[in-house]
C-alpha positions as a Markdown table, in Angstrom:
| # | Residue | x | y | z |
|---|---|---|---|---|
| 1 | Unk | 46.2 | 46.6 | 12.3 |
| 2 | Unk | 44.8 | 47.1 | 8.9 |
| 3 | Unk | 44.5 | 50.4 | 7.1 |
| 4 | Unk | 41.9 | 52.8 | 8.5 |
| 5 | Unk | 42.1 | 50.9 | 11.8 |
| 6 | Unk | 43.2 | 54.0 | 13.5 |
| 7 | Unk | 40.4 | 56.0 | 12.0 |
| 8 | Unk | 38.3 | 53.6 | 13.7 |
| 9 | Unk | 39.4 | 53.3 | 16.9 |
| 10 | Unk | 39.6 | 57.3 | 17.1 |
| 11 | Unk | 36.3 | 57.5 | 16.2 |
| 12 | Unk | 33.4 | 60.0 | 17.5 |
| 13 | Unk | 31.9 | 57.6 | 19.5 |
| 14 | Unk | 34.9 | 55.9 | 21.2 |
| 15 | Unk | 36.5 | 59.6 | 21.7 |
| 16 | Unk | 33.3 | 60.7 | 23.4 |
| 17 | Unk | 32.6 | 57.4 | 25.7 |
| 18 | Unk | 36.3 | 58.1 | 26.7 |
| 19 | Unk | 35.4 | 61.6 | 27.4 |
| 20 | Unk | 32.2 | 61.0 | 29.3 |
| 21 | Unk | 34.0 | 58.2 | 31.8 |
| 22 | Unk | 36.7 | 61.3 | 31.8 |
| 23 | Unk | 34.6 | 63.1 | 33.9 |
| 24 | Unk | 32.6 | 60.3 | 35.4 |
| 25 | Unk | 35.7 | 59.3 | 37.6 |
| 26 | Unk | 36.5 | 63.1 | 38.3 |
| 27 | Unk | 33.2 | 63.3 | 40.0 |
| 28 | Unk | 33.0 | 59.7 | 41.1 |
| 29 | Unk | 36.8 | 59.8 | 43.1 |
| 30 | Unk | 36.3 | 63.3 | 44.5 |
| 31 | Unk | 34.5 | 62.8 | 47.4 |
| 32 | Unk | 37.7 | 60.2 | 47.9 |
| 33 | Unk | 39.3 | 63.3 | 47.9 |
| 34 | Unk | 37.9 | 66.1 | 49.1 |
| 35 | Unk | 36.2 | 63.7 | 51.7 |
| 36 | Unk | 38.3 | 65.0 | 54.9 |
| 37 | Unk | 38.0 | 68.9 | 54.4 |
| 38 | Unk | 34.3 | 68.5 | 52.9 |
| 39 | Unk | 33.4 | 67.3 | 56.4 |
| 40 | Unk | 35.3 | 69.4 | 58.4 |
| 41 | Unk | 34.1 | 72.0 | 56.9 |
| 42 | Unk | 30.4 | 70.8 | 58.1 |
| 43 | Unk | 31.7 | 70.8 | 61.4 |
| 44 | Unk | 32.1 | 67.1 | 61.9 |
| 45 | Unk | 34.9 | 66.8 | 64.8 |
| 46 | Unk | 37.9 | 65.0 | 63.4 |
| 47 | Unk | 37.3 | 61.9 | 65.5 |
| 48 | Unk | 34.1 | 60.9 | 63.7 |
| 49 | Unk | 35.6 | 62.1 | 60.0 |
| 50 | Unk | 36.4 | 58.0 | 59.3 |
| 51 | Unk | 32.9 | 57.0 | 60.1 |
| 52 | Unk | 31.0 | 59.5 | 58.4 |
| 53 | Unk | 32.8 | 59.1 | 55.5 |
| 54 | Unk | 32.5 | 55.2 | 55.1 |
| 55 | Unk | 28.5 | 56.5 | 55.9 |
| 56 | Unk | 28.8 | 58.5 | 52.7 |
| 57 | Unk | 31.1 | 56.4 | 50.4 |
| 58 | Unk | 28.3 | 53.4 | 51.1 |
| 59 | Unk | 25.6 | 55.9 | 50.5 |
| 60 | Unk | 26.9 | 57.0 | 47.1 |
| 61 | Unk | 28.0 | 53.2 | 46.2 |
| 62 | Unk | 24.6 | 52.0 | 47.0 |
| 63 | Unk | 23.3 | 54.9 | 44.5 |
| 64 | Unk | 25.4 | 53.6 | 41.9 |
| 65 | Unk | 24.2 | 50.2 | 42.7 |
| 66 | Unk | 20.2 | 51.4 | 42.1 |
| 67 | Unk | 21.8 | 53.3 | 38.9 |
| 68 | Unk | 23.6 | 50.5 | 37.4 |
| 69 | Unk | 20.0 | 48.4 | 37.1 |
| 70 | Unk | 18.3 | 51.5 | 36.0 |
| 71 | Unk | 20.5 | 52.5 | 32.9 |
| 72 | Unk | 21.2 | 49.4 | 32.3 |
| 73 | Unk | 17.3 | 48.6 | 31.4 |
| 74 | Unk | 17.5 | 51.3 | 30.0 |
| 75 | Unk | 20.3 | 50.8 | 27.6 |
| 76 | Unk | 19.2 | 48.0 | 26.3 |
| 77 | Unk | 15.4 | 49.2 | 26.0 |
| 78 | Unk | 15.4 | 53.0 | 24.9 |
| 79 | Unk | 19.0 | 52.7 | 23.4 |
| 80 | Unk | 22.6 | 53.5 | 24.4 |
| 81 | Unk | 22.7 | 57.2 | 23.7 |
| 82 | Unk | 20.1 | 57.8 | 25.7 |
| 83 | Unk | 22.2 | 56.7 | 28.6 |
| 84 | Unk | 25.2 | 58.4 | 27.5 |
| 85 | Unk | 22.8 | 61.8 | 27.6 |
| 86 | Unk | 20.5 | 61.6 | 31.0 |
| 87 | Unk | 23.2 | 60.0 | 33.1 |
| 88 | Unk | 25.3 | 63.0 | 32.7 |
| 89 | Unk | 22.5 | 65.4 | 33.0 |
| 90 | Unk | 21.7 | 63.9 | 36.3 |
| 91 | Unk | 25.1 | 63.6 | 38.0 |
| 92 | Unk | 26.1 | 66.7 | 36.5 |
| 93 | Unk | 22.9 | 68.9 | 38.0 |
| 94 | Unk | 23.6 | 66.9 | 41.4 |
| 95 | Unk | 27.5 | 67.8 | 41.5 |
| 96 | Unk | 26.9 | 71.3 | 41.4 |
| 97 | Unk | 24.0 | 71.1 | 43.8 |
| 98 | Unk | 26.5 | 69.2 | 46.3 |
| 99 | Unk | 28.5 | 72.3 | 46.2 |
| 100 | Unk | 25.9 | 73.9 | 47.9 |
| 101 | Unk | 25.2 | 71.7 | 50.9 |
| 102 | Unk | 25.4 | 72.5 | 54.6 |
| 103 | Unk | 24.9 | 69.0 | 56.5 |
| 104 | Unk | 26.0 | 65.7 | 56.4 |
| 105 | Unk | 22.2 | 65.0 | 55.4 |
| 106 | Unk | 22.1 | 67.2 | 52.2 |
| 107 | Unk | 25.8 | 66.0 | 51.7 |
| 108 | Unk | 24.2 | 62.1 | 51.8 |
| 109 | Unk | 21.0 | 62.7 | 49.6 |
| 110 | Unk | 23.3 | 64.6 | 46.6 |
| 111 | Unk | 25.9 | 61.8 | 46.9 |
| 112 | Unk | 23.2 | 59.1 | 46.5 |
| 113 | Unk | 21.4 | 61.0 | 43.2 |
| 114 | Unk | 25.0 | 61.5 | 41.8 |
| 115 | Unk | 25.9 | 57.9 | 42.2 |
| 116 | Unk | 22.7 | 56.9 | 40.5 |
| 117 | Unk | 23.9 | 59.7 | 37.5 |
| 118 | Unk | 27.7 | 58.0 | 37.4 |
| 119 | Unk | 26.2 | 54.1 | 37.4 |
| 120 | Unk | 25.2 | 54.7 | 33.6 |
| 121 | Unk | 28.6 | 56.1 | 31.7 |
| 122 | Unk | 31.0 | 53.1 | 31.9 |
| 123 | Unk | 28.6 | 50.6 | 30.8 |
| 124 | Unk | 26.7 | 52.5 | 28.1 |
| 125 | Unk | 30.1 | 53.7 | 26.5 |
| 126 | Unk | 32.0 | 50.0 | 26.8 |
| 127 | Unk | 28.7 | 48.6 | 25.0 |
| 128 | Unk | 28.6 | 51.3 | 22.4 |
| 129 | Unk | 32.0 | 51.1 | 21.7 |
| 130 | Unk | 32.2 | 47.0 | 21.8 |
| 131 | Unk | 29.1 | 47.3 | 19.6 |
| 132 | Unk | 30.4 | 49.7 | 16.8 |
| 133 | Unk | 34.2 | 48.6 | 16.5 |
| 134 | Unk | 35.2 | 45.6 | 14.4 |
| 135 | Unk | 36.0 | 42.6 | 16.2 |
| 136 | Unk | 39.8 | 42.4 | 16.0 |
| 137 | Unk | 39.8 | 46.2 | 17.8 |
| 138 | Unk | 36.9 | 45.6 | 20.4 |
| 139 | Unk | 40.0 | 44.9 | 23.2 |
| 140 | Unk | 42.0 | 48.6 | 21.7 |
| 141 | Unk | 38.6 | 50.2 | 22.0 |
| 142 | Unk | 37.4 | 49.7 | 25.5 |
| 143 | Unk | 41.1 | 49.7 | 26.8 |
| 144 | Unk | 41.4 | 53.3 | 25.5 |
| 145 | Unk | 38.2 | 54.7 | 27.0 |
| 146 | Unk | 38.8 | 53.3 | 30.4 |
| 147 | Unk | 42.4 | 54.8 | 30.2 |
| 148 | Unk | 41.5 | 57.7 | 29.2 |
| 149 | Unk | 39.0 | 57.8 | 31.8 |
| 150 | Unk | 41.0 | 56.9 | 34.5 |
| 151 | Unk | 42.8 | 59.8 | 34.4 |
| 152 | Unk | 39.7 | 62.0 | 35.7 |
| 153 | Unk | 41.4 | 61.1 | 39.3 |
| 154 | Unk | 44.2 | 62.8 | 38.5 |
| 155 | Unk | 42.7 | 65.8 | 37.3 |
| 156 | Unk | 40.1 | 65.4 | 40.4 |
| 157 | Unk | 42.8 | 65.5 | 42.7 |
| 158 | Unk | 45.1 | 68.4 | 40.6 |
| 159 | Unk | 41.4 | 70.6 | 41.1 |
| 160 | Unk | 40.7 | 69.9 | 44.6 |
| 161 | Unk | 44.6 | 71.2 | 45.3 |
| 162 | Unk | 43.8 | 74.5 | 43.0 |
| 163 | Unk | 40.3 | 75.3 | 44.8 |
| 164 | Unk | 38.4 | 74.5 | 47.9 |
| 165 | Unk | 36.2 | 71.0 | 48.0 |
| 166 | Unk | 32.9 | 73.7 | 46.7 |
| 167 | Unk | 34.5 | 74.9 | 43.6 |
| 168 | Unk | 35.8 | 71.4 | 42.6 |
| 169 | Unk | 32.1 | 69.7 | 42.6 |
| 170 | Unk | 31.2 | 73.0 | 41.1 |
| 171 | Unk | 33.4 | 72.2 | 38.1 |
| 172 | Unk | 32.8 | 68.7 | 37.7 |
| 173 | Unk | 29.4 | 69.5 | 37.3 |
| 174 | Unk | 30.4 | 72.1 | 34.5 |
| 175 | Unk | 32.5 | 69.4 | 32.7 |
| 176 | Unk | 29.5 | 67.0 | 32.4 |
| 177 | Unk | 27.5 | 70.0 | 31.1 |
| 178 | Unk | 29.8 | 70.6 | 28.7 |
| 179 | Unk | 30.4 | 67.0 | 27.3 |
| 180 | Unk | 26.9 | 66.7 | 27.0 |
| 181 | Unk | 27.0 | 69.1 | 23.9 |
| 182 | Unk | 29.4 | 67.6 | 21.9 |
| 183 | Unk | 27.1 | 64.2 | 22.4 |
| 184 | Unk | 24.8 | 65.5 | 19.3 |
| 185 | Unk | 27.0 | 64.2 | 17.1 |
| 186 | Unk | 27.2 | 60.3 | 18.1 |
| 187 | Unk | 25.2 | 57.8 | 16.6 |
| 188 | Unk | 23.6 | 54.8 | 17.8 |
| 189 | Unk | 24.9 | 51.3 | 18.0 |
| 190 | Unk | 24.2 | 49.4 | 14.9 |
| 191 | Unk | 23.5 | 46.2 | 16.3 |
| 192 | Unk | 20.7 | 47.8 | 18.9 |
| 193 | Unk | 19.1 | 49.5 | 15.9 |
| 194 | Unk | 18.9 | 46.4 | 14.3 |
| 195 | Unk | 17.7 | 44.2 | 17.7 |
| 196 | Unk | 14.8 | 47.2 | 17.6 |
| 197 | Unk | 13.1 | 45.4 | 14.6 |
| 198 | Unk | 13.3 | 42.1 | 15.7 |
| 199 | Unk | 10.5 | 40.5 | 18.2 |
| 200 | Unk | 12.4 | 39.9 | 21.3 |
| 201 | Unk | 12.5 | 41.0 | 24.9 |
| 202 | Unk | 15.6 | 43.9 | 25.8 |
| 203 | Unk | 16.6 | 44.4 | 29.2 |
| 204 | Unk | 14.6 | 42.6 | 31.1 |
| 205 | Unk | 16.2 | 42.6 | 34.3 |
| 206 | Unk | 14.5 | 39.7 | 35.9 |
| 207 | Unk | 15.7 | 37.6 | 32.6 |
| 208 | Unk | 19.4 | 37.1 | 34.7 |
| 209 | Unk | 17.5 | 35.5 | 37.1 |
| 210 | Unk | 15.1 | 33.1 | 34.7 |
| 211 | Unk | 18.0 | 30.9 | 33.6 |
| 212 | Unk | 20.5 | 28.6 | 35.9 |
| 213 | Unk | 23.6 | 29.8 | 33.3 |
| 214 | Unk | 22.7 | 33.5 | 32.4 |
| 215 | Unk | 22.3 | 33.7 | 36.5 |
| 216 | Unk | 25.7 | 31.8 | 36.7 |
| 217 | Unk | 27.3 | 34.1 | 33.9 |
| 218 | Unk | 26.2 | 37.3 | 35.5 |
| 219 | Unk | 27.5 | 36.9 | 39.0 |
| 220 | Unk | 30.7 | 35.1 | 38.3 |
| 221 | Unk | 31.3 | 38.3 | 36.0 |
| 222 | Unk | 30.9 | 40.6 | 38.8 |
| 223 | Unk | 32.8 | 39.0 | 41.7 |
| 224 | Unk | 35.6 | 38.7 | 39.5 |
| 225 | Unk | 36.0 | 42.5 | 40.2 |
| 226 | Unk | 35.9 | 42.3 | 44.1 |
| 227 | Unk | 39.1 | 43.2 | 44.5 |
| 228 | Unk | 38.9 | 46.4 | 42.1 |
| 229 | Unk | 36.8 | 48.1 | 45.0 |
| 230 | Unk | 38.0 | 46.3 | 48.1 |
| 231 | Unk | 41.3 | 48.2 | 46.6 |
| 232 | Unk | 40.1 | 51.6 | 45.6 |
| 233 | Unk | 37.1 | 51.8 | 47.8 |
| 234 | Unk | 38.9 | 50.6 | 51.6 |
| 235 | Unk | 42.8 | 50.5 | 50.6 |
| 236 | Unk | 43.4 | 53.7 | 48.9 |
| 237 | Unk | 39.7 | 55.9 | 50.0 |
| 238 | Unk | 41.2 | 55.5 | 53.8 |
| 239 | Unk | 44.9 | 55.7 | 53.0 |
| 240 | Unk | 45.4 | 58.5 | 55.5 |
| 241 | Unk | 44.1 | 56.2 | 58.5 |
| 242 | Unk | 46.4 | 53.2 | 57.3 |
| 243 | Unk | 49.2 | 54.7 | 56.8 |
| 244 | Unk | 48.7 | 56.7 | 60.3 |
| 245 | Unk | 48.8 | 52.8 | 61.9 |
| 246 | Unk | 51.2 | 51.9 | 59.5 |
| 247 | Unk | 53.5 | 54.3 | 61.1 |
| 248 | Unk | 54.4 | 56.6 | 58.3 |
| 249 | Unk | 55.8 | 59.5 | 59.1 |
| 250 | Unk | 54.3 | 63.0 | 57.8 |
| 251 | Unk | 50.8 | 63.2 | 56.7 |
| 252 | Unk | 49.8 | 61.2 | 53.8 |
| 253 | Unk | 47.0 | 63.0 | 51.5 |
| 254 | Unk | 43.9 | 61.2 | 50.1 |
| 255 | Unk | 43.9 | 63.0 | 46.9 |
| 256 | Unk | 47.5 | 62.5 | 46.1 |
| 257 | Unk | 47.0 | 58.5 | 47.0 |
| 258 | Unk | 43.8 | 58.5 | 44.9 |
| 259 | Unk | 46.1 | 59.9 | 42.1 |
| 260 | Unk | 48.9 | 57.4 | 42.4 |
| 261 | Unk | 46.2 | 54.5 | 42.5 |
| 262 | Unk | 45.1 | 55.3 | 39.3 |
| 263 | Unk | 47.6 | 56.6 | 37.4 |
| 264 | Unk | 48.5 | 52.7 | 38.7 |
| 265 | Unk | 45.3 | 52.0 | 36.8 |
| 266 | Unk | 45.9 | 53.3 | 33.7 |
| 267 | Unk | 49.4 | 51.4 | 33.1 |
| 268 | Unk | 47.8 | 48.5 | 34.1 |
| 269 | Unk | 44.6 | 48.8 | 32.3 |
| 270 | Unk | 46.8 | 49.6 | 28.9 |
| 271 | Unk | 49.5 | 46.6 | 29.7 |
| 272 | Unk | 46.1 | 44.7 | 30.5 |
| 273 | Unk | 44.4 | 45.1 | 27.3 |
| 274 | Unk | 47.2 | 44.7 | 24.8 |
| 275 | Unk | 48.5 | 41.8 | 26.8 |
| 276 | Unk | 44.8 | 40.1 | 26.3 |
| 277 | Unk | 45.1 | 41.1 | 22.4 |
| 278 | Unk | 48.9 | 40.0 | 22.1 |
| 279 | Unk | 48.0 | 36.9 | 24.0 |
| 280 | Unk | 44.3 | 36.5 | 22.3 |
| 281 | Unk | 43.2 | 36.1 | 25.9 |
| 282 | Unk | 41.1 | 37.5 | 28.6 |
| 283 | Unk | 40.7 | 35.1 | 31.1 |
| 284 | Unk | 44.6 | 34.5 | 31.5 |
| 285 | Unk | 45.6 | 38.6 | 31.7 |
| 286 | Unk | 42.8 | 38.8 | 34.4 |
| 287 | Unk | 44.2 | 35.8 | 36.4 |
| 288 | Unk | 47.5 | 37.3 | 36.4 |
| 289 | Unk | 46.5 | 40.6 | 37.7 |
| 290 | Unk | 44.3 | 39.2 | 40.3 |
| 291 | Unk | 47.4 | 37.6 | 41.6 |
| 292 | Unk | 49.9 | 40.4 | 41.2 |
| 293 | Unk | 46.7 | 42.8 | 43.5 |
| 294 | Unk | 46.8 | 39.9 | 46.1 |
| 295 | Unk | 50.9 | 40.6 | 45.9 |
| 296 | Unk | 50.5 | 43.9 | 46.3 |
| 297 | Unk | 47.7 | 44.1 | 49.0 |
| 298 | Unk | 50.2 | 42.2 | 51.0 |
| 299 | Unk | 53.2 | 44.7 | 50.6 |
| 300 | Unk | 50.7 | 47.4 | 51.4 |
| 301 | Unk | 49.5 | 46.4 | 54.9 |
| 302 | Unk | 52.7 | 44.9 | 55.2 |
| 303 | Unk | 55.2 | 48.4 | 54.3 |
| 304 | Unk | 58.9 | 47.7 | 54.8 |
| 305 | Unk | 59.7 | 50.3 | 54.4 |
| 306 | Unk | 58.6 | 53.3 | 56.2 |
| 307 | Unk | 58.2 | 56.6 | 54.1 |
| 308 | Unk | 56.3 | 58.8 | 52.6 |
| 309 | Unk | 57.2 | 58.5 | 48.9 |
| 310 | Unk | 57.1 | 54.1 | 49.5 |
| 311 | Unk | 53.6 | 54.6 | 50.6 |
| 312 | Unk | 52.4 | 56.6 | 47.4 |
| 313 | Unk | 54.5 | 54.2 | 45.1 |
| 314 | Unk | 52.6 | 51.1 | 47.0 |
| 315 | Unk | 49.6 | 52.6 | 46.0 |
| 316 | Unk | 50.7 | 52.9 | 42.2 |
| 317 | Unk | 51.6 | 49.7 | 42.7 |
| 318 | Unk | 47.6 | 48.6 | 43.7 |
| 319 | Unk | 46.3 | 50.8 | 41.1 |
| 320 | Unk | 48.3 | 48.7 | 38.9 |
| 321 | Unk | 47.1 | 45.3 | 40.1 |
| 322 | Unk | 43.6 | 46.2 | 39.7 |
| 323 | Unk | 44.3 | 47.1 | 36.3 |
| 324 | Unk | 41.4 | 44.6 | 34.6 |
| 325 | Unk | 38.8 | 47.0 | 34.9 |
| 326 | Unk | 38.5 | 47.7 | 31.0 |
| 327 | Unk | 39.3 | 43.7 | 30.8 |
| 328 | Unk | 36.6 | 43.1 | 33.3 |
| 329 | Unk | 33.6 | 45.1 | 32.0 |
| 330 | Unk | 34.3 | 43.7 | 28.7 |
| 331 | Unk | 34.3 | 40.5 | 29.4 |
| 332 | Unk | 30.8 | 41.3 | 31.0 |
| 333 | Unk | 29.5 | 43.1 | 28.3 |
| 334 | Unk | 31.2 | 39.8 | 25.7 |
| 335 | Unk | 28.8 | 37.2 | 27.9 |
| 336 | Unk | 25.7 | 38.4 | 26.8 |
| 337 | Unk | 23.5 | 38.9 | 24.0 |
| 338 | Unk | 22.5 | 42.2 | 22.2 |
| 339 | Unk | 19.2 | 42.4 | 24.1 |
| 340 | Unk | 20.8 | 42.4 | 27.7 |
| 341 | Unk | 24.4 | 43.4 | 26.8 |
| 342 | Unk | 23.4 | 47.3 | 28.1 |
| 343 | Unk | 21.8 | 45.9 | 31.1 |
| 344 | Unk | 24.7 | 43.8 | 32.0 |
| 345 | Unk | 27.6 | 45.7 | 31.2 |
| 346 | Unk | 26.0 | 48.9 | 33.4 |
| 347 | Unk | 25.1 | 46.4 | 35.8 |
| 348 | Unk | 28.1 | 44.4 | 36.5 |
| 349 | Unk | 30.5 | 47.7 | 37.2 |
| 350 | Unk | 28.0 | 49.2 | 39.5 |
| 351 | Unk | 27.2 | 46.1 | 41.2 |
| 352 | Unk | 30.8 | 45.8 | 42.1 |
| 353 | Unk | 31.2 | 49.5 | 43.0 |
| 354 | Unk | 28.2 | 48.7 | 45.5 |
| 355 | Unk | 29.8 | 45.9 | 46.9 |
| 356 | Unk | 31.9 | 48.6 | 48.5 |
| 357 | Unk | 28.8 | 48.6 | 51.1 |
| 358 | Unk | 29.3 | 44.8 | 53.0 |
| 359 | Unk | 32.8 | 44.9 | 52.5 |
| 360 | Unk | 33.0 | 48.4 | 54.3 |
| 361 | Unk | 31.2 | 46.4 | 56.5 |
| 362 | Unk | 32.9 | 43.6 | 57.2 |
| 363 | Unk | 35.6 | 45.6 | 57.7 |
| 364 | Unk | 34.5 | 47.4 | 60.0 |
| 365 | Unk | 33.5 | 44.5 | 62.3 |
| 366 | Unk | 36.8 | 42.6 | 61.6 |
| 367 | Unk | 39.1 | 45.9 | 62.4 |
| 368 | Unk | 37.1 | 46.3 | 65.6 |
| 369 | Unk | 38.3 | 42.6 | 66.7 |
| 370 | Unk | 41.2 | 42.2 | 64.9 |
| 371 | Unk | 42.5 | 45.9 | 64.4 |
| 372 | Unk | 42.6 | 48.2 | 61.0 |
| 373 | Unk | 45.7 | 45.9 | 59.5 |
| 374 | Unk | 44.9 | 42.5 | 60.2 |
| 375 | Unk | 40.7 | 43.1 | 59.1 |
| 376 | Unk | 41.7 | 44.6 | 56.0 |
| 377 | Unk | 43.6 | 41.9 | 55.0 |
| 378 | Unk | 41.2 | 39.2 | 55.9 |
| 379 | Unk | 39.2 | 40.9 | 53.7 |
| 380 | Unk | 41.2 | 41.6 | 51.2 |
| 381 | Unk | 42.2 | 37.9 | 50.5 |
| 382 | Unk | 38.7 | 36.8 | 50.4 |
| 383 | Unk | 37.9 | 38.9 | 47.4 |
| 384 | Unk | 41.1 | 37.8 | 46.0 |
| 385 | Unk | 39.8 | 34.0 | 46.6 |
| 386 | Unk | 36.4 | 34.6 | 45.7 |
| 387 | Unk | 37.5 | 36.5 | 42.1 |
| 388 | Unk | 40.1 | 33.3 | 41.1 |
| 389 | Unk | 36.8 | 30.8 | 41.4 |
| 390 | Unk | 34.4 | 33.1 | 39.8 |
| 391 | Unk | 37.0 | 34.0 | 36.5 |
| 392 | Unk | 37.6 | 29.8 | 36.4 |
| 393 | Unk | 33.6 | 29.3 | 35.6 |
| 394 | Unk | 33.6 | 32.2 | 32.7 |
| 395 | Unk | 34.5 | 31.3 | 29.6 |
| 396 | Unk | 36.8 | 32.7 | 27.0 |
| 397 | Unk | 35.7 | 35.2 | 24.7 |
| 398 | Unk | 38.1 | 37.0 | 23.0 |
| 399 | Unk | 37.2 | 37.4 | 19.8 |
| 400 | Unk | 33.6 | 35.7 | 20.4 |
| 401 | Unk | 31.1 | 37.4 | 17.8 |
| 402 | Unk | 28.4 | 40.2 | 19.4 |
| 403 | Unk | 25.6 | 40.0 | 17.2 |
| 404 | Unk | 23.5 | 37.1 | 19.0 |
| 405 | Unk | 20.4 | 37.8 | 21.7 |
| 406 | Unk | 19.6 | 36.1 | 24.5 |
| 407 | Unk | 16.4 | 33.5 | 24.0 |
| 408 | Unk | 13.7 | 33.7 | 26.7 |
């Protein structure tokens, strides 16, 4: 590093995207957690608790997958900031309000706003911080806000163990109110304040689908992160069920597998992003965790050993495998010009979270035939297949240059 690199990197901006995807997963990963006593506390018998829930995890995934078009547009049209500010307004106002609810319906509607809120903080801050940081610290930069983020689960889950499923939406919805205030102070994105003089399109939506390679591009960088969600979304989100047919003895708690998972995601996503700037390399690092999560998919479903404490550190062990999300959104956001990099890189995440919806799906269609195991592994692998192709069509860009637009 040179000198004042570490001013830099410890910037307003980057210390305030890191912040805002903070509390982002808190609120995004508590319904993960709290999702069991949340609906038996509406009164729905235990028997049905597994299908209601994947009914609400694909109606707050399918929220973030509206979201992620909607803030991305706007990103790349109204500027970043102003996704930074009314995503958090929204999923913050709708957190508190899902403390409140009585039925499953009022329990789906609130999920489905907040998801919309939560599509617009990863992808705003990753381009905001891509944007202002010098090249050479681009990789430091968005592999310290997704760390730093990450750890929202484990503050999510420490919550929901000090109050009751109410109180902990109530004070994620406080933390986003709060974070919203010290947002005065951040600036806009250079290179988007420069774009806004020049004559060309920003985030058209419909512009990903006018061209054979942007087209290409866009969905090879979001089925690269297929197994991210298959992972946190089926694997870990319904780690009380699995483990129950797994034959693990005592009960095992959603929150505290939700916190291993990602405290799984932090190391990786840290060993992730300095092994891409050691190695000057994204593509490879993201190859090689792809195949360590198909490793530890398979030693999952598999468990040799049956106890509690092997099960948790199996799910560390995922967490870690799917440690290319900060790698993955940046290489999303690194694809595409100034005038859709907004729109892609809030996209891309969200579009992957939503993906949560068919695989839930197929899951559920393959466990009914084939039982809980052997359909989540069938799935499992195909995402791990179908994320090896995709990464071989992107190309490289570490160190590629940001300040280029995409031509009609």
């Amino acid at each position: 590093m040179q000198p004042g690199d570490l001013r830099k990197l410890f910037s307003i901006p980057v210390i305030v995207a890191a912040l805002g995807y903070f509390v982002d997963i808190y609120d995004l990963l508590l319904f993960s957690i709290v999702r069991i006593p949340s609906l038996a506390a509406l009164g729905v018998p235990q028997a049905e608790q597994f299908n209601q829930g994947e009914f609400l995890l694909r109606v707050q995934m399918t929220g973030l997958l509206l979201g992620g078009i909607i803030w991305g547009i706007m990103g790349d049209k109204k500027g970043r900031l102003s996704v930074l500010f009314g995503s958090i307004l929204l999923y913050s106002l709708a957190n508190i309000a899902n403390g409140f609810v009585t039925t499953v319906e009022q329990y789906a509607w609130l999920r489905f706003i907040a998801g919309i809120g939560l599509a617009g903080e990863l992808g705003a801050g990753i381009t905001l911080v891509s944007e202002v940081l010098p090249t050479r610290l681009r990789g430091y930069g968005t592999t310290l806000v997704a760390s730093v983020g990450l750890l929202g689960a484990v503050m999510a889950n420490f919550i929901a163990k000090q109050f009751d499923w109410q109180v902990s939406y109530f004070i994620g919805g406080g933390l986003g109110l709060m974070l919203l205030i010290t947002r005065i102070s951040v600036f806009e994105s250079g290179m988007f304040v420069q774009l806004k003089e020049k004559a060309v399109a920003r985030g058209n939506f419909l512009q990903l689908f006018t061209n054979a390679d942007r087209f290409k591009r866009f969905i090879n960088c979001i089925l690269i992160g297929l197994p991210i969600w298959f992972t946190i979304g089926i694997l870990i989100t319904f780690s009380p069920e699995f483990s129950a047919h797994l034959g693990i003895p005592g009960p095992i708690v959603a929150g505290d597998a939700v916190m291993f998972s990602y405290l799984g995601l932090v190391a990786g996503d840290l060993s992730s992003g300095l092994f891409s700037q050691w190695f000057r390399s994204r593509k490879r690092i993201v190859r090689v965790y792809i195949v360590l999560t198909l490793a530890f998919i398979l030693l999952y479903l598999a468990a040799p050993v049956k106890s509690t404490s092997f099960f948790y550190l199996t799910c560390f062990f995922l967490g870690f495998g799917v440690g290319y999300w900060a790698l993955f959104v940046t290489i999303a956001a690194e694809q595409f010009g100034t005038n859709l990099r907004s729109t892609v890189a809030t996209s891309v995440p969200n579009f992957i979270r939503g993906t949560v919806v068919p695989l839930t799906f197929a899951f559920k269609f393959l466990r009914d035939s084939y039982g809980i195991i052997s359909g989540a592994l069938m799935v499992g692998i195909a995402t791990i297949i179908i994320a090896l192709v995709s990464l071989a069509f992107l190309s490289e860009t570490f160190g590629k240059d940001l300040d280029f637009v995409e031509s009609d």
